[in-house]
C-alpha positions as a Markdown table, in Angstrom:
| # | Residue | x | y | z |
|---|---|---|---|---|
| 1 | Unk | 0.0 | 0.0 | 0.0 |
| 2 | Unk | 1.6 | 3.8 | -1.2 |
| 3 | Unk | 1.0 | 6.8 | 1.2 |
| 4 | Unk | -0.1 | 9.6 | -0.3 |
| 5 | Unk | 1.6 | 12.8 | 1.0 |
| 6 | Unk | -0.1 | 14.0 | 4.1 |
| 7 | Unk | 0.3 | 10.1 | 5.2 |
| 8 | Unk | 3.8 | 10.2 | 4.7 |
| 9 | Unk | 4.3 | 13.6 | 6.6 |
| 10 | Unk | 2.1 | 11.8 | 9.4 |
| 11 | Unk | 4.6 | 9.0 | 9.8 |
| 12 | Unk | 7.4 | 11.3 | 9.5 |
| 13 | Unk | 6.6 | 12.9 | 12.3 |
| 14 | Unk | 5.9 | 10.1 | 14.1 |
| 15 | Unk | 9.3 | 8.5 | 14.4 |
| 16 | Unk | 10.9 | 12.2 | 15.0 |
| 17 | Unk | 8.6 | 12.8 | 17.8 |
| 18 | Unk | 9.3 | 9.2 | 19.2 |
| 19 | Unk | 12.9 | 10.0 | 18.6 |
| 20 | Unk | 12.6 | 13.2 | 20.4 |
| 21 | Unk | 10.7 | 12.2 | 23.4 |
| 22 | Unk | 12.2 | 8.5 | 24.0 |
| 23 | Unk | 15.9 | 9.2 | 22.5 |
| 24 | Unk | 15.6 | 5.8 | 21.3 |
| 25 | Unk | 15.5 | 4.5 | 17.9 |
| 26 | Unk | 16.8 | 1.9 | 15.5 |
| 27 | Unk | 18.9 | 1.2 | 12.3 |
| 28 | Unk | 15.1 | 0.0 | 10.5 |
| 29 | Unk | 13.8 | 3.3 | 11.7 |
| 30 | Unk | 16.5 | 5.7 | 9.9 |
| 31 | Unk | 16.2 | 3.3 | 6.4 |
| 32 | Unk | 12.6 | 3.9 | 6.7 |
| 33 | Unk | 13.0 | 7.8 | 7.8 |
| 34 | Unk | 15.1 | 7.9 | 4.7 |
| 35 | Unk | 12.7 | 6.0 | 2.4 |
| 36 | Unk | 9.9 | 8.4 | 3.3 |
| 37 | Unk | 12.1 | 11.5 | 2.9 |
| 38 | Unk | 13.4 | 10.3 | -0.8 |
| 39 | Unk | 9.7 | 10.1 | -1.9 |
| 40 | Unk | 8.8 | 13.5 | -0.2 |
| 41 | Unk | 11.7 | 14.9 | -1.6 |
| 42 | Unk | 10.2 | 13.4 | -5.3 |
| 43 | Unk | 6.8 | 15.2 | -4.4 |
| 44 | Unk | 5.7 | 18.4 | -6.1 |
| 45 | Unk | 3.5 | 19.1 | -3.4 |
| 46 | Unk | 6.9 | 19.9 | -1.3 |
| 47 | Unk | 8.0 | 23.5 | -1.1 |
| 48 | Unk | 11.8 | 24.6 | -1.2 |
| 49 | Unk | 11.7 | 25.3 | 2.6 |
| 50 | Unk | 10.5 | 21.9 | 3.7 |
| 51 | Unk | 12.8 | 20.0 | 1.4 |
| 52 | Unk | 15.7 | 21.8 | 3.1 |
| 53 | Unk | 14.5 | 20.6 | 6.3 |
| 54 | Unk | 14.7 | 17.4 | 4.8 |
| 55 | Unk | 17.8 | 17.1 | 3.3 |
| 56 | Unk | 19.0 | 17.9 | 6.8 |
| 57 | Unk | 16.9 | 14.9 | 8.6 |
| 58 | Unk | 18.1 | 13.4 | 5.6 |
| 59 | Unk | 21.8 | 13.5 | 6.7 |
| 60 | Unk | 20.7 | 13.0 | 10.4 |
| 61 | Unk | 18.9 | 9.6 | 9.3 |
| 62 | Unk | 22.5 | 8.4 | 7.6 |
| 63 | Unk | 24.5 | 9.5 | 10.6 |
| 64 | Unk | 22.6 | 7.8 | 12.7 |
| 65 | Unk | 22.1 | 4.2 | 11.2 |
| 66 | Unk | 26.0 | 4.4 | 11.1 |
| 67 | Unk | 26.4 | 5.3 | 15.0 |
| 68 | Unk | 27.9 | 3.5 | 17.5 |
| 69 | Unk | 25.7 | 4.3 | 20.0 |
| 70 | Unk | 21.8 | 5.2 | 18.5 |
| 71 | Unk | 20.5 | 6.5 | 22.2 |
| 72 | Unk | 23.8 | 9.1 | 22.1 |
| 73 | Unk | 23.4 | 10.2 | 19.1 |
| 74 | Unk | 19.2 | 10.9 | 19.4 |
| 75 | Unk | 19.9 | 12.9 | 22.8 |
| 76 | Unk | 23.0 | 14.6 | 21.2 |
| 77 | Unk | 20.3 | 16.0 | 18.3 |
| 78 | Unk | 17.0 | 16.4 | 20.7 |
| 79 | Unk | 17.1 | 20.4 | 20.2 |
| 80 | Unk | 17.2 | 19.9 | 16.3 |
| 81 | Unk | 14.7 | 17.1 | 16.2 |
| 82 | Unk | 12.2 | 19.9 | 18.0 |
| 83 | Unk | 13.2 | 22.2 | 15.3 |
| 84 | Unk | 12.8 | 19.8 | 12.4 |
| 85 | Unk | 9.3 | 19.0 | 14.4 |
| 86 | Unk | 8.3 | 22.5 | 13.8 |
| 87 | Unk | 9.2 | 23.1 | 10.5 |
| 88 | Unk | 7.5 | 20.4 | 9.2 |
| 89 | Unk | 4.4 | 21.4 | 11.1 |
| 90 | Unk | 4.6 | 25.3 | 9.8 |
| 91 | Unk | 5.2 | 24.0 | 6.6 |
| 92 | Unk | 3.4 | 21.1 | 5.7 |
């Protein structure tokens, strides 16, 4: 089954805000963060502002997967993942 866009947004903010409030997360979490942000980042419906905030989770999401400790590196981000929480809800 394909998510349409608000869908997708929905689930993106999902894991972030369970990333932001747990500071827990997984290596299947970032794959699928980054799965949902190469399709956004496909979308017309995406403005220029949002996709920036993208390409930034983007880089978070493949820094992560890679870290040696996931639960570090989520509390080491918290303040952005609020940030990245906002933007997407000012500009979705």
């Amino acid at each position: 089954m394909q998510l349409n866009y608000r869908d997708q947004l929905m689930l993106l903010k999902d894991i972030l805000s369970e990333h932001e409030s747990e500071c827990c997360g997984s290596v299947a979490e970032y794959e699928q963060l980054e799965r949902l942000i190469r399709s956004l980042m496909a979308n017309a419906e995406v403005n220029d502002q949002l996709k920036q905030s993208l390409e930034t989770i983007y880089t978070y999401c493949q820094n992560g997967k890679n870290s040696s400790d996931i639960t570090d590196f989520i509390a080491s981000h918290k303040g952005q993942l609020t940030q990245w929480l906002e933007d997407i809800n000012a500009l979705s």
